[in-house]
FIDOFI-835762 format. One record per residue: x, y, z of N, C-alpha, C, O, CB in turn; residue number from 1. Coordinates in steps of 0.001 Angstrom, whole numbers, plus 500000, padded with zeros to 6 digits. Glycine has a CB too. Layout:
! FIDOFI-835762
ATOM    nc1    nc2    nc3   cac1   cac2   cac3    cc1    cc2    cc3    oc1    oc2    oc3   cbc1   cbc2   cbc3 resi
ATOM      X      Y      Z      X      Y      Z      X      Y      Z      X      Y      Z      X      Y      Z  NUM
...
//
This chain:
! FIDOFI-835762
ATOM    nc1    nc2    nc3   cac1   cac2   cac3    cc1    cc2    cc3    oc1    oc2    oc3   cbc1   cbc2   cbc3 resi
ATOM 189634 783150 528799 189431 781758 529088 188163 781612 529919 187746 782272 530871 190650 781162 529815    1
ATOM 187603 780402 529186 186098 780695 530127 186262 779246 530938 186683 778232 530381 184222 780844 528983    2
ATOM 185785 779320 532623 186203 778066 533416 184998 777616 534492 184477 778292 535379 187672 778416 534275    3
ATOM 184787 776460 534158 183249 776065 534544 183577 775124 535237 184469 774304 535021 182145 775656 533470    4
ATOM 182623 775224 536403 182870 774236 538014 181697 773066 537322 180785 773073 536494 182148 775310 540148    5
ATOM 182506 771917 538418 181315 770859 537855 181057 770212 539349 181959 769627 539949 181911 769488 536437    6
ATOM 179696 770384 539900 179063 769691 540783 179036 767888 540662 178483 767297 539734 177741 770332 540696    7
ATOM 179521 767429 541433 179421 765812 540982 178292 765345 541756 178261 765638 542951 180827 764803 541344    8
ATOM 177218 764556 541168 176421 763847 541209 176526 762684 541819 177436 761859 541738 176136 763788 540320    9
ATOM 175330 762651 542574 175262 761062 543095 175424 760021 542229 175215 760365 541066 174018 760708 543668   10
ATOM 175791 758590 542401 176218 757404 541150 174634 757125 541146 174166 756636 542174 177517 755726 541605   11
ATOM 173944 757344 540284 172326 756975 540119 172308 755019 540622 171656 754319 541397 171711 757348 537914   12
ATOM 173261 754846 539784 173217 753381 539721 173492 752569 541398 173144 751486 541867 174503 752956 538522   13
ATOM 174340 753817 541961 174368 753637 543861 173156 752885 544032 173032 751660 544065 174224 755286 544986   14
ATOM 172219 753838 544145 171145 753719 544411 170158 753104 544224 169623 752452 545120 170959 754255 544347   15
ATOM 169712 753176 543039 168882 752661 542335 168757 750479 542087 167823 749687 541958 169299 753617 541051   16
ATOM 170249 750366 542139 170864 749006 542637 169796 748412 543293 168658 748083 542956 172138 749100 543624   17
ATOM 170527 748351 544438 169101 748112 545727 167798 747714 545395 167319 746592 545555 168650 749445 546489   18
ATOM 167142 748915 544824 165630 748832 544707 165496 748274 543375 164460 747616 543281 164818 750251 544874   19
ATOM 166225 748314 542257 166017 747125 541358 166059 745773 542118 164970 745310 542460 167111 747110 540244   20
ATOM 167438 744934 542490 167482 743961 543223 166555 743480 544044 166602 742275 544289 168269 744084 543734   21
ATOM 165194 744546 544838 165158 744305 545616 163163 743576 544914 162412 742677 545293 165786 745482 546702   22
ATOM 163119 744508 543921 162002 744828 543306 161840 743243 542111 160815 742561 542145 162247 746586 542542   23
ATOM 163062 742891 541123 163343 741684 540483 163255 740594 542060 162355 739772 542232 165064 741813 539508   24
ATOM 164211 740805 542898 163947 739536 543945 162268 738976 544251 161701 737883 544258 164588 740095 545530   25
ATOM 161945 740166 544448 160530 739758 544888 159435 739434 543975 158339 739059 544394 160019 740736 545624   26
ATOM 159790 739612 542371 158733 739662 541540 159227 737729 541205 158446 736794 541024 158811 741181 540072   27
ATOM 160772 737698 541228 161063 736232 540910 160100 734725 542010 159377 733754 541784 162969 736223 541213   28
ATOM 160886 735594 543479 160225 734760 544392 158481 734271 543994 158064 733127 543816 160339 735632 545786   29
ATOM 157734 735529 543940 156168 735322 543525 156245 734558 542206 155149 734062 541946 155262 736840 543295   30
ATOM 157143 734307 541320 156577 733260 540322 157069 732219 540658 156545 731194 540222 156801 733404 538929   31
ATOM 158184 732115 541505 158555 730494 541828 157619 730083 543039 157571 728873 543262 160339 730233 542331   32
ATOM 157140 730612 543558 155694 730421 544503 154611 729902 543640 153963 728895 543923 155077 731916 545189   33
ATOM 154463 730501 542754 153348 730055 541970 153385 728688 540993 152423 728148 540446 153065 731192 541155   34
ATOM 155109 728217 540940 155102 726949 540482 155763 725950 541565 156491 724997 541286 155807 726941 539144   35
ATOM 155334 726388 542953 155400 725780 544149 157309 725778 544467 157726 725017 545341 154516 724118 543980   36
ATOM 158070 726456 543877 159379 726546 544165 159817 727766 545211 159654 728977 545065 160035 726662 542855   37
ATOM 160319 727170 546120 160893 728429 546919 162187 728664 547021 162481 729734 547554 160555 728449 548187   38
ATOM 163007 728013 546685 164686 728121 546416 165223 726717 546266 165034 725617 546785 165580 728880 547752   39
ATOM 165896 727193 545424 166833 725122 545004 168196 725846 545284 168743 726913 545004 166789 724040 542573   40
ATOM 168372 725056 545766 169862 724944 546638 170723 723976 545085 170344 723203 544205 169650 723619 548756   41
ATOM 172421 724836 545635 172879 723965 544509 173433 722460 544723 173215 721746 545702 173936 724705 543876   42
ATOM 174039 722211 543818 174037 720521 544196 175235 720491 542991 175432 721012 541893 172196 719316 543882   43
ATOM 175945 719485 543967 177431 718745 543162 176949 716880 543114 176494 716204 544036 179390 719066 544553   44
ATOM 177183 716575 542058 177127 714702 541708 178556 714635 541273 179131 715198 540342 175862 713980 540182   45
ATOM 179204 713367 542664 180221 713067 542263 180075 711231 541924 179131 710644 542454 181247 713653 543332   46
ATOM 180890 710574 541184 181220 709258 541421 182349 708818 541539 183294 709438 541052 180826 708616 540711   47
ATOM 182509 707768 542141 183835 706865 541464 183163 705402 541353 182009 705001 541206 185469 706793 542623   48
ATOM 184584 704717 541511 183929 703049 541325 182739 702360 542900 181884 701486 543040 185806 701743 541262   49
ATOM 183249 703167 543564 182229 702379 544556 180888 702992 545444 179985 702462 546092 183136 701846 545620   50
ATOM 181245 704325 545127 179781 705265 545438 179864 706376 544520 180899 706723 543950 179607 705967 547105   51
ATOM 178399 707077 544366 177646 708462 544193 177415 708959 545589 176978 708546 546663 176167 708344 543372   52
ATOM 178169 710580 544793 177696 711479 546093 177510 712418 545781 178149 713014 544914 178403 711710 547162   53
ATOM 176425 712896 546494 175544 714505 546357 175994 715383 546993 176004 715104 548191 174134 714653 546809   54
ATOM 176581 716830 546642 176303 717570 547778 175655 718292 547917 175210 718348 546771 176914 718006 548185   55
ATOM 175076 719100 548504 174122 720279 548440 174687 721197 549342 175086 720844 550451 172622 719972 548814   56
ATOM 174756 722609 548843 174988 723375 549898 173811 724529 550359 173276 725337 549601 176260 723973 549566   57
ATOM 173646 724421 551354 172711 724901 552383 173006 725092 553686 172512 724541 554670 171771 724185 552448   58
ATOM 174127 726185 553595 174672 726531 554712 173625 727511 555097 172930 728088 554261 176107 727002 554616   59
ATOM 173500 727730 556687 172961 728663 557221 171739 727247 557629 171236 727522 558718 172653 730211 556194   60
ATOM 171368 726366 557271 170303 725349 557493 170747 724342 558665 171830 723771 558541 170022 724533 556100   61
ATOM 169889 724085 559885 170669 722883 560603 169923 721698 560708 168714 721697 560935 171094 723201 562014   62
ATOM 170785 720427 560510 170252 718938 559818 168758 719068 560275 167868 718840 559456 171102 717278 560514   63
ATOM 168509 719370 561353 167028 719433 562355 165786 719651 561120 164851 718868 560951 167032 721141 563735   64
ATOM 166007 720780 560404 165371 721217 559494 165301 720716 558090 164535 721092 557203 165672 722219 559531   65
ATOM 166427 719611 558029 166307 718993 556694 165608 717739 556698 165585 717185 557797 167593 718776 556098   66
ATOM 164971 717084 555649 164966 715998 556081 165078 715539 554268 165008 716264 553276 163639 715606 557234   67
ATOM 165326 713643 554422 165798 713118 553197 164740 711910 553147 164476 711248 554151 167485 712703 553185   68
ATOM 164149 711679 551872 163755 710338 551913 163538 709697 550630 163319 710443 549676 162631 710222 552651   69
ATOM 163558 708656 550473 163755 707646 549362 162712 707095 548581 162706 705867 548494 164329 706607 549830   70
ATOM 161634 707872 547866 160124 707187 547182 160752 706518 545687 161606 706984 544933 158597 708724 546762   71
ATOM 160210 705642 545626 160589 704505 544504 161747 704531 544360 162602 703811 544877 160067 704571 543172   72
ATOM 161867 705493 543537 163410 705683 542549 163998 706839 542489 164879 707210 541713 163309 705451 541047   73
ATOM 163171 707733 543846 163619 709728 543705 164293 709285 545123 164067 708265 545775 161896 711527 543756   74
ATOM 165071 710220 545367 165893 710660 546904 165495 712163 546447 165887 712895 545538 168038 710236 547203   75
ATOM 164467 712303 547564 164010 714038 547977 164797 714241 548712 165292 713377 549435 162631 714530 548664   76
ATOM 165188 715764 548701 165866 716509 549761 164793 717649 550300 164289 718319 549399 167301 717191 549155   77
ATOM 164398 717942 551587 163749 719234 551496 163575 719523 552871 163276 718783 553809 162424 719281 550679   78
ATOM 163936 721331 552793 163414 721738 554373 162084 721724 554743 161186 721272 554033 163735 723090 554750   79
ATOM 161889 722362 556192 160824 722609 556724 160858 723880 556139 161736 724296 555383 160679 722415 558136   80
ATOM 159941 724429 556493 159315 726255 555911 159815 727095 556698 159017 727828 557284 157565 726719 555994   81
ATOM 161301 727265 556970 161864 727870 557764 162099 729630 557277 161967 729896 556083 163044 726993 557983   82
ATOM 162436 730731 558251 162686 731973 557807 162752 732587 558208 161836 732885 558976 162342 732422 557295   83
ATOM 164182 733603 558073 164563 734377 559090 163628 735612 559573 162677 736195 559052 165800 734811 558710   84
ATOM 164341 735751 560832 163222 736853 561539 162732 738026 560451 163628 738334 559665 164033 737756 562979   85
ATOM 161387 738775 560258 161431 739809 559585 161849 741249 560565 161348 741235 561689 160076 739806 558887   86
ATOM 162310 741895 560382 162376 743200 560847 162964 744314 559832 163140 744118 558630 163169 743140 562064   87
ATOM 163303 745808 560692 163465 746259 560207 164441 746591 559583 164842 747685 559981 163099 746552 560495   88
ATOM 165357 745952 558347 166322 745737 557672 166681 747043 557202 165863 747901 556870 166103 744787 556763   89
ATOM 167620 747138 557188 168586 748214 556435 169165 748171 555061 169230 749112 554270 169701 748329 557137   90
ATOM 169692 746602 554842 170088 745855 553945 169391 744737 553836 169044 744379 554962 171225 745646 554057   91
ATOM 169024 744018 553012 168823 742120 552685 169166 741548 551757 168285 741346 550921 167605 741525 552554   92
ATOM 169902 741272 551597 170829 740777 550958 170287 738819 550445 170276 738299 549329 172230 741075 552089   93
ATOM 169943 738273 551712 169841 737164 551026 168141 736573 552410 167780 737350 553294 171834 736090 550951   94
ATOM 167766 735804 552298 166467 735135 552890 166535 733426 552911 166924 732618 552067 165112 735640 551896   95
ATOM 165979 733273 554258 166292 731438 554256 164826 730902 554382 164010 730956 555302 167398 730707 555853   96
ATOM 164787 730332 553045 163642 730041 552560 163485 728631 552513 164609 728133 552454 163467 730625 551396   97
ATOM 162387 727558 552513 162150 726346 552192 162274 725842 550902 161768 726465 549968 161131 726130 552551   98
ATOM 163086 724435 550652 163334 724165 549552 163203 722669 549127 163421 721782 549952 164438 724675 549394   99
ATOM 162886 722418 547985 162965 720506 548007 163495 720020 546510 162954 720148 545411 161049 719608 548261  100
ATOM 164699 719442 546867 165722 718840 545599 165145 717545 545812 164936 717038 546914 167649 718899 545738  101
ATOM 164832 716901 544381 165141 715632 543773 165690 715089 542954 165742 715617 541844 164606 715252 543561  102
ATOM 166244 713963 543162 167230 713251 542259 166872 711413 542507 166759 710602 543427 169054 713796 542816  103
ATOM 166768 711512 540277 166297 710206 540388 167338 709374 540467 168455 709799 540172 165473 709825 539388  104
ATOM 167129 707870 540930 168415 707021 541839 168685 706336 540734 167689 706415 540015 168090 705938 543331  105
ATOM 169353 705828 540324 170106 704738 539478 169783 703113 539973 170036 702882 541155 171824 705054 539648  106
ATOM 169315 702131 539260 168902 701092 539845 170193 700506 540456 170230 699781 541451 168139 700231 538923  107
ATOM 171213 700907 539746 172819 700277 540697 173155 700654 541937 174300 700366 542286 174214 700689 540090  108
ATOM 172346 701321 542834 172337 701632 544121 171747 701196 545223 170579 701429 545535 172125 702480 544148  109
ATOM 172608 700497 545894 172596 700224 547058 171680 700879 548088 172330 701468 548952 173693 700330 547313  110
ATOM 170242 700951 548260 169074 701751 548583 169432 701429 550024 168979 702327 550733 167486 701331 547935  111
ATOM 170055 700519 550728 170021 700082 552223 171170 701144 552819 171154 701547 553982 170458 698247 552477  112
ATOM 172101 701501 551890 173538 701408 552608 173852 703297 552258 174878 703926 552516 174956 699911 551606  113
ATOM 172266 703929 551454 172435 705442 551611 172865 706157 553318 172264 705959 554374 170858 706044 551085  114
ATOM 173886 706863 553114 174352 707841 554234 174345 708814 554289 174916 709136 553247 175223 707890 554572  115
ATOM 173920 710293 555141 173671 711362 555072 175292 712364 556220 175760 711980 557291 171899 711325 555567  116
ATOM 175654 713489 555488 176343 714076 556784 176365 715306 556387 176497 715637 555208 177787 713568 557250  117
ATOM 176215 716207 557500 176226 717784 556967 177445 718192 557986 177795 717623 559021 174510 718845 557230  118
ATOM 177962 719330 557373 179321 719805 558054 179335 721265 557414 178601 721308 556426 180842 718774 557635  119
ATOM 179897 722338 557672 179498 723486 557142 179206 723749 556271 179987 724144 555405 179930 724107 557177  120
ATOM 177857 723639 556104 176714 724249 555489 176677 723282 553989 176057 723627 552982 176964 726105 555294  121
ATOM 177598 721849 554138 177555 721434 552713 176763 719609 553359 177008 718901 554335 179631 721510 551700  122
ATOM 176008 719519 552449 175419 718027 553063 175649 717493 551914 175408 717889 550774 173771 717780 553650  123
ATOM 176467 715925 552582 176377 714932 551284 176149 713943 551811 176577 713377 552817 177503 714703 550342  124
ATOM 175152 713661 550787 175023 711876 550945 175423 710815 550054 175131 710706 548863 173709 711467 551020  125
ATOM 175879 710315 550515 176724 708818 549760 176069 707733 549538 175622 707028 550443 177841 708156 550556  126
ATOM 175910 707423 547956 175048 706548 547624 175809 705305 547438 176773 705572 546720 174292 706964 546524  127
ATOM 175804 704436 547670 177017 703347 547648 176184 702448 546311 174967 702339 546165 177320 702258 549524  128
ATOM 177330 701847 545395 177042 701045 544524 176156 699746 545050 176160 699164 546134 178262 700753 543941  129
ATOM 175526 699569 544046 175076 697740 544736 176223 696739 543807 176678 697015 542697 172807 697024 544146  130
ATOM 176489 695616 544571 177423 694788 544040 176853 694410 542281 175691 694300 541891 177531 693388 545170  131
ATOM 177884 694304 541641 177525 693709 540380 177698 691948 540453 178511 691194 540988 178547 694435 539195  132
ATOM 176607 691785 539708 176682 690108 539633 177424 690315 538482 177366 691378 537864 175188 689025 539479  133
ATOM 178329 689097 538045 178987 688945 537143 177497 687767 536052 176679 686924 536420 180689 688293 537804  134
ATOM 177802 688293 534877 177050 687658 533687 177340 686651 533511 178470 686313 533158 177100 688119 532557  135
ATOM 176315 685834 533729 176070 683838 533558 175700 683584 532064 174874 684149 531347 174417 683017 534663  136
ATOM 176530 682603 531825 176625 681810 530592 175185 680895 530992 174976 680283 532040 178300 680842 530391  137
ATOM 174464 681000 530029 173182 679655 529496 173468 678810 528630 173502 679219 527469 171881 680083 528807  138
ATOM 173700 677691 528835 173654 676509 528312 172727 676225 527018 171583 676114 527459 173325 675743 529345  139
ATOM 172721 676121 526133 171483 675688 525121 171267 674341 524688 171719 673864 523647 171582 676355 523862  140
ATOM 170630 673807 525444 170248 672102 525263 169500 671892 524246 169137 670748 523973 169447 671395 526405  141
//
């Protein structure tokens, strides 16, 4: 009987993980730089009958650093150019980068009566309906 030892090997893929991840992260970041994107945060649209609401989550961000504003018919969302300390990492896993969501408004919105609130790490703002006029009959003389 012939009996053969087997040395087990490191998981290549252990390893190698990492420095793919780390190598795709950074080649992605440099093209969304180059079409001026630095991270889009995700975003929930809810309605019912009397408001739209956004959420965005951007936890790890504090309101200080966000800011919101209303040009024509867009509601921008976007940070300042914020980012965590660099040093000497062991792991990195993730980076807090500057970002700017837009969303175009619906003319049925109530542009006065938009509200903003952030609470862990999820910000929504509540777009409130504008009243509906009810449809007038014209007379034809």
């Amino acid at each position: 009987m012939f009996y053969t030892t087997h040395k087990a090997t490191p998981n290549f893929s252990k390893f190698m993980k990492p420095v793919f991840n780390e190598l795709v992260g950074e080649l992605v970041n440099e093209v969304n730089k180059m079409d001026g994107i630095t991270y889009k945060p995700q975003a929930n649209i809810l309605e019912n009958d009397q408001e739209f609401e956004i959420q965005l989550s951007i936890a790890g961000y504090s309101k200080e650093e966000i800011t919101i504003k209303l040009e024509n018919e867009v509601l921008i969302i976007e940070s300042t150019d914020v980012s965590l300390a660099d040093g000497n990492f062991k792991l990195r896993e993730f980076k807090k980068l500057a970002f700017k969501r837009s969303f175009t408004i619906s003319k049925e919105v109530n542009r006065e009566g938009i509200k903003a609130g952030f609470d862990l790490g999820i910000l929504k703002i509540t777009l409130p309906k504008a009243e509906v006029k009810p449809a007038t009959t014209i007379e034809i003389l």
